[in-house]
C-alpha positions in Angstrom: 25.4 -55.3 32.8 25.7 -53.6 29.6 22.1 -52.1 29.8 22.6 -50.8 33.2 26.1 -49.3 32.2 23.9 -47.7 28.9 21.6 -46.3 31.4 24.2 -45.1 33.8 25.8 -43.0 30.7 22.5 -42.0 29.8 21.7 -40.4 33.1 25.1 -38.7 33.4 24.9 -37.4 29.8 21.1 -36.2 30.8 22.2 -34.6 34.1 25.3 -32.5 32.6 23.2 -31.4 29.8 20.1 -30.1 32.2 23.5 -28.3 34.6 24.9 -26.8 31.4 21.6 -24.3 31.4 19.1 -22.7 29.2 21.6 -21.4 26.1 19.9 -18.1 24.8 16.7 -18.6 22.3 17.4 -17.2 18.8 14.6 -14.7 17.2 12.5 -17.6 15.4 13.2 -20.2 18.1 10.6 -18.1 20.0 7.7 -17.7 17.2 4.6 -19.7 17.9 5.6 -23.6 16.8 3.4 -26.7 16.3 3.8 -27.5 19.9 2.2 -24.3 20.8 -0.7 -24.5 18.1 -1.5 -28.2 19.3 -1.8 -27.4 22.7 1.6 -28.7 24.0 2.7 -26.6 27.3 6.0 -27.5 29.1 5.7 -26.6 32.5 9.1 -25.4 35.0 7.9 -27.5 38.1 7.9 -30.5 35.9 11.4 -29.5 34.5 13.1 -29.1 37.8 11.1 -32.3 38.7 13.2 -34.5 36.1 16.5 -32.8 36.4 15.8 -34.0 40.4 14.8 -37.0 39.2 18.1 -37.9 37.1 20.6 -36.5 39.8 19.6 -39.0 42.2 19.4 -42.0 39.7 22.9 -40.9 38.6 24.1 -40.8 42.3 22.4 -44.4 43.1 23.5 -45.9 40.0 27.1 -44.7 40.8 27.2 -45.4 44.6 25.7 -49.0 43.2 28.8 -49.7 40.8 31.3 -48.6 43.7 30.1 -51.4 45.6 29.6 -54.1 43.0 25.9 -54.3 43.0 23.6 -55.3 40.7 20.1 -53.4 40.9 17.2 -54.7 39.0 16.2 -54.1 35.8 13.3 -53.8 34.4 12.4 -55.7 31.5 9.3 -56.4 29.2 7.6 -58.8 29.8 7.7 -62.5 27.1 4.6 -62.8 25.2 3.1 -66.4 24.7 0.8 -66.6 20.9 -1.4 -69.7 20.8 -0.9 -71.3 17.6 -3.7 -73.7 17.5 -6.6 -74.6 15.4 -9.6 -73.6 18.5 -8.1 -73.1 21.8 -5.9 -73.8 24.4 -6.6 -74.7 28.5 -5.6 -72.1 30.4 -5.3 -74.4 34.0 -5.1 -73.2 37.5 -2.1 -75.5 37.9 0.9 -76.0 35.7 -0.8 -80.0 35.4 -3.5 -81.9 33.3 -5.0 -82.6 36.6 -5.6 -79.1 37.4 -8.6 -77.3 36.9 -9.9 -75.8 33.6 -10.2 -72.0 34.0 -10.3 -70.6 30.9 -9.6 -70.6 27.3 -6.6 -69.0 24.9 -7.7 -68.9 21.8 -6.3 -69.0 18.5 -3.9 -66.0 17.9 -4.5 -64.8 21.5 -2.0 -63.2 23.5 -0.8 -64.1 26.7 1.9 -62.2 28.9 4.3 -64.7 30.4 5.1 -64.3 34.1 6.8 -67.9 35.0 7.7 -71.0 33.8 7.3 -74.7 35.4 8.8 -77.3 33.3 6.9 -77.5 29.9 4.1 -74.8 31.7 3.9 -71.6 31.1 2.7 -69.3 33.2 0.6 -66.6 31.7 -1.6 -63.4 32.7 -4.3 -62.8 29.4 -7.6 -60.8 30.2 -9.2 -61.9 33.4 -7.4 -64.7 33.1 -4.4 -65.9 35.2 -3.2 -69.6 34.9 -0.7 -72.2 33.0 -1.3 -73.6 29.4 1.4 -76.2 27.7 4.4 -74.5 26.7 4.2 -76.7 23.3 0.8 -75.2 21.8 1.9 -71.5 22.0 4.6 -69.4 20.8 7.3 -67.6 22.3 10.5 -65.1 21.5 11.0 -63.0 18.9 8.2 -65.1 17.0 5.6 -64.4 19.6 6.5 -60.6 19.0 6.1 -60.7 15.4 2.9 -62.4 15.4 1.2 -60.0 18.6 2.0 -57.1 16.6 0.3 -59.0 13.6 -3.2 -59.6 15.4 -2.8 -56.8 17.5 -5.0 -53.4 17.2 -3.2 -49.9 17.3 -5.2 -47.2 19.0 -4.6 -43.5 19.8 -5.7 -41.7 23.2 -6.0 -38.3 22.8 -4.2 -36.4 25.9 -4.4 -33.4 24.6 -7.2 -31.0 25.7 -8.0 -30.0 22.0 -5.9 -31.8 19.1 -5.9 -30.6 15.6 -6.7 -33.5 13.0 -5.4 -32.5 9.7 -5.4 -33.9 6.3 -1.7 -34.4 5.8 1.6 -34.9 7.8 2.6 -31.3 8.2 1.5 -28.3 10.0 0.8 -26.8 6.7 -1.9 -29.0 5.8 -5.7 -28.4 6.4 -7.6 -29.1 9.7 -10.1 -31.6 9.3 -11.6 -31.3 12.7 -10.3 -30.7 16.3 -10.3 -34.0 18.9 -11.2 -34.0 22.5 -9.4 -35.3 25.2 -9.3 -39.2 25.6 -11.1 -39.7 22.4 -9.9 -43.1 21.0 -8.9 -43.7 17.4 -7.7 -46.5 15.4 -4.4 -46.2 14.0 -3.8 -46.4 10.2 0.1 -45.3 10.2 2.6 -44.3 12.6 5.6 -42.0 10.9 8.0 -40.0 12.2 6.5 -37.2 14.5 2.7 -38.2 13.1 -0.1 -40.9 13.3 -2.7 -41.4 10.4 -5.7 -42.3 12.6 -9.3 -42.8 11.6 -11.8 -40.4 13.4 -15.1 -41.7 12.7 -15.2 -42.7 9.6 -12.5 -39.5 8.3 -8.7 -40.2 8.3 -5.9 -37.5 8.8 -3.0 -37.1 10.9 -1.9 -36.0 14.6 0.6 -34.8 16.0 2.8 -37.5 17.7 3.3 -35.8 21.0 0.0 -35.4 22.0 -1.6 -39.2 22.0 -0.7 -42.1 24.1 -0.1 -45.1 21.6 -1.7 -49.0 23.0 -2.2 -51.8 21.3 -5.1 -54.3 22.0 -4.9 -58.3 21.6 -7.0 -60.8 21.7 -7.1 -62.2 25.2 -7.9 -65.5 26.5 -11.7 -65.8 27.9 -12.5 -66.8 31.5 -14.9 -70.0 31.8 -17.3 -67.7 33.5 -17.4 -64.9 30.6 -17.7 -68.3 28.5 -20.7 -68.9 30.2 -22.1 -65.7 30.0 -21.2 -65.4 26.5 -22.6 -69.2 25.5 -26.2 -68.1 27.5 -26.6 -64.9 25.6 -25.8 -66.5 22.3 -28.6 -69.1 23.2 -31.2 -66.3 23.7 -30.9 -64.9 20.8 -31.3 -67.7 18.9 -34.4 -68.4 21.1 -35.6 -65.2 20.6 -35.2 -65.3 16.7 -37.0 -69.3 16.6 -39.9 -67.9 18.2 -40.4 -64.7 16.3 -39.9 -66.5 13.3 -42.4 -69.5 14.9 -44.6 -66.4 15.4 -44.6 -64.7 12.0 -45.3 -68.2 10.9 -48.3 -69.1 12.3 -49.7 -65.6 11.6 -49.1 -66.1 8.5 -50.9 -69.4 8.2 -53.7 -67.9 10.4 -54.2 -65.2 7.9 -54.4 -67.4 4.8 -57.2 -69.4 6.8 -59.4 -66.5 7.4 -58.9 -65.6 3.4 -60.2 -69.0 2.4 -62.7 -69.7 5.1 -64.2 -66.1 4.2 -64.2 -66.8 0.5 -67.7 -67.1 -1.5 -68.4 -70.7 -3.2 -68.6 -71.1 -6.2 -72.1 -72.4 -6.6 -73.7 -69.2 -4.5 -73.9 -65.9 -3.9 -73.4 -63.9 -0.1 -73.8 -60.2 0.1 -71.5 -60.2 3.1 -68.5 -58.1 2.2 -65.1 -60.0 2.3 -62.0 -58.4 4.0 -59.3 -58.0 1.3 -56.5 -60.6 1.7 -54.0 -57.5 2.0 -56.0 -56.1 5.0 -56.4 -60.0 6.8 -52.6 -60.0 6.4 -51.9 -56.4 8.1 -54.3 -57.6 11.2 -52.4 -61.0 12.0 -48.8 -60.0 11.6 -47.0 -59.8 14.3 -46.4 -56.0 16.3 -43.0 -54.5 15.5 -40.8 -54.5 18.5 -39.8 -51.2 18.4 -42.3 -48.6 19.8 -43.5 -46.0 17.4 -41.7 -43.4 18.5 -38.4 -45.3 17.5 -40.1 -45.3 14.1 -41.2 -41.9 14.3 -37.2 -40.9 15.0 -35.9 -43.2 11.8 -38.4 -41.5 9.5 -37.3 -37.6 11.2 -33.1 -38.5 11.2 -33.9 -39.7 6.8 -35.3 -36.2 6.4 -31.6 -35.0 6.1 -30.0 -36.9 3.6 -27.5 -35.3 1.5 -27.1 -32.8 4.0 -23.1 -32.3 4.7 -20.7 -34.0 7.2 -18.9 -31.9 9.5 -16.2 -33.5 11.9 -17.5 -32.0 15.2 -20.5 -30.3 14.5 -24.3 -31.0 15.3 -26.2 -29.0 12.8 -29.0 -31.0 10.7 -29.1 -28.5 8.1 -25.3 -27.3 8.0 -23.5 -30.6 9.1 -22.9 -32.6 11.8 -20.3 -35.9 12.3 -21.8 -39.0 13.2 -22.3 -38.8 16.9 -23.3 -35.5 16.3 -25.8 -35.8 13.9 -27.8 -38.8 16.1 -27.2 -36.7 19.1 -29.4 -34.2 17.5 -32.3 -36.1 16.1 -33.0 -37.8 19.3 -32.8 -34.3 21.1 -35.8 -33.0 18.3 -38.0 -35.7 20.5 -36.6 -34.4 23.7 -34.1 -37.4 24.8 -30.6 -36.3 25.6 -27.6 -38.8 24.5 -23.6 -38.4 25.0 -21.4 -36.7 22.5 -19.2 -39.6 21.3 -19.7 -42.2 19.5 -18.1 -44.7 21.8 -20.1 -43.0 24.7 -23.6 -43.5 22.3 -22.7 -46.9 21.8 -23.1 -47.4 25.6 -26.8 -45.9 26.3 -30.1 -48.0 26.1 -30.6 -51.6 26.0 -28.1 -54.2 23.6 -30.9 -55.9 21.5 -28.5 -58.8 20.7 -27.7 -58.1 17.1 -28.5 -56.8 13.6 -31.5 -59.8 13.4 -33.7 -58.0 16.5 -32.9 -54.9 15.0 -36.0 -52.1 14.6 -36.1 -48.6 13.4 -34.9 -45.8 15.9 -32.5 -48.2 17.0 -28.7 -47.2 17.5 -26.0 -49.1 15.0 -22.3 -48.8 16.9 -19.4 -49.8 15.2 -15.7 -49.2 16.1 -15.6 -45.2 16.0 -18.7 -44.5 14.0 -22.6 -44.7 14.9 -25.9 -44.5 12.6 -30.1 -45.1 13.7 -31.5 -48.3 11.8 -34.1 -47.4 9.5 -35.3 -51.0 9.1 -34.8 -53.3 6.5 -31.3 -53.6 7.4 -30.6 -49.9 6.6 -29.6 -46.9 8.6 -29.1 -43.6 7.8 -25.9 -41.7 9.4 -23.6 -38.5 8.8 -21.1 -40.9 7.2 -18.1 -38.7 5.8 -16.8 -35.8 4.7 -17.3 -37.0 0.7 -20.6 -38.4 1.3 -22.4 -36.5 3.8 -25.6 -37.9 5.7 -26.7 -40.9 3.7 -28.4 -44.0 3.9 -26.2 -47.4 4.0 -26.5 -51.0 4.7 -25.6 -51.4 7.9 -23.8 -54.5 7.9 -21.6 -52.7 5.7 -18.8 -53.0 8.6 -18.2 -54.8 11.5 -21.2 -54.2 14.3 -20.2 -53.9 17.9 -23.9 -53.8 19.0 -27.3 -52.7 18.0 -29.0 -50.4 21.3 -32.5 -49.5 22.1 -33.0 -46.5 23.4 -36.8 -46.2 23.3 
């Protein structure tokens, strides 16, 4: 009652304040504001939309009190935490004897949407079914611990968003975002997000992102499976390339002795150097030569600068930018972003298959492997293009795009 009485006032309050009319704009309430300069634009037919809008919400709120009804509110939805040490069954019915359809793992969020005795009903992912009410939490608890384990992101929805180096329109722009880029939050103050872009952090302007947060979210027994047969090939994969660099190995040393003069005699026969018996039986590199072709090209321009937004080898280029250009040298086109990069070619399965000219993608930021678990990318604004280890964050996926 009370929060549809606070919305009621709210309404009236919103509607007498749109009938009391523009008031007359002093002289500097018309200079050119931060709303302007970051692309903000308030548009009349949207205006006349919402004062619409609030005049009949105030009329069927009112006409609803006069007859004693109740209308439905709207509420967020409960959130259920799993606090366990693996997982939780998620079950198709709220019953031990129901079906096993997925999985809520530790620390993973589940949106509650019914209840059946010590049940819960919850919506996570894919996933729609019951887990025990006892293994997870719930309330102002379950709140505290979602926003915890949960990930803050920023969707640009402006069509061009300055990112600048401190929280004022005073401060320097560090590089200008493009609509529905996505960037982690750091900070959220008053009016301003810190977000990383890449691998720089500076500020936006409030106004002009959409603010999410991401959980972790219970896994489907099919995505399990899925997930379970791909971890199995790559460890297939790896056994028999190591099987393979084994025996090559021990092929190579027999040749080396078998070739070897005795001792008691003499052979003019020349003997292959053990180095060069080596080179002939180890095994081919997966990647192609062009890929190492592109590796050795993108390490020509280290310690050139990083430039948020810009593609130039020679006068700076961000990350996406800067791999972008050295695969166009050798005539193949790739997306703009990062996240868009990350996307293209074939996933190799991980850091381990790895080979140079292939595409490193992190969260935000991209680099080309080098080999020897290296790559060499346009890494930031202090550092420039550089060579790092490229475990030296969290990998999303390693992709081969020749």
């Amino acid at each position: 009652m009370k929060q549809r009485n606070r919305k009621l006032a709210f309404l009236c309050i919103t509607a007498a304040l749109l009938a009391a009319g523009p008031k007359p704009a002093k002289a500097d309430e018309t200079k050119d504001t931060e709303k302007k300069e970051e692309n903000y634009t308030l548009h009349t037919g949207a205006a006349k939309s919402v004062i619409l809008t609030a005049e009949k919400e105030v009329e069927k709120l009112k006409l609803a009190a006069a007859q004693g009804e109740l209308l439905p509110i709207e509420e967020t939805p409960e959130a259920a935490v799993a606090q366990v040490d693996s997982y939780i069954n998620v079950r198709n019915l709220p019953s031990l004897e129901g079906e096993i359809i997925g999985k809520l793992y530790n620390d993973s969020v589940g949106k509650i949407i019914g209840e059946e005795g010590e049940w819960l009903k919850i919506v996570s992912g894919s996933v729609e079914g019951y887990i025990k009410a006892e293994y997870a939490i719930r309330g102002e608890d379950a709140a505290a611990k979602a926003q915890e384990v949960g990930e803050r992101f920023a969707k640009v929805s402006a069509v061009t968003l300055r990112l600048r180096e401190a929280a004022t329109t005073e401060s320097e722009t560090l590089g200008l975002l493009p609509k529905e880029e996505v960037l982690k939050v750091e900070e959220e103050a008053e009016g301003w997000v810190k977000v990383t872009a890449e691998e720089t952090q500076g500020y936006v302007f409030a106004e002009h992102v959409e603010l999410y947060t991401e959980y972790p979210q219970a896994e489907s027994r099919e995505e399990e499976e899925r997930r379970l047969a791909e971890e199995a090939a790559r460890a297939e994969a790896e056994r028999q390339a190591a099987e393979a660099a084994a025996q090559a190995e021990a092929k190579a040393e027999a040749r080396v002795s078998v070739s070897a003069p005795s001792s008691g005699g003499s052979t003019n026969r020349e003997q292959p150097k053990p180095q060069q018996a080596e080179k002939e039986n180890s095994p081919k590199p997966a990647a192609s030569s062009l890929g190492r072709q592109i590796a050795d090209y993108a390490l020509q321009f280290v310690g050139n600068p990083y430039v948020y937004g810009g593609t130039s080898l020679t006068n700076g280029a961000d990350c996406s930018g800067f791999v972008m250009s050295v695969y166009a040298h050798f005539g193949i086109s790739l997306p703009r972003t990062s996240g868009e990069q990350g996307q293209c070619g074939v996933n190799v399965g991980g850091l381990s298959n790895a080979a140079p000219g292939d595409l490193v993608s992190y969260s935000g930021h991209i680099g080309i492997y080098i080999g020897n678990g290296q790559i060499v990318h346009a890494s930031s604004a202090r550092t420039g293009i550089k060579v790092s280890n490229a475990s030296y964050r969290p990998i999303l996926s390693v992709r081969r795009i020749v």
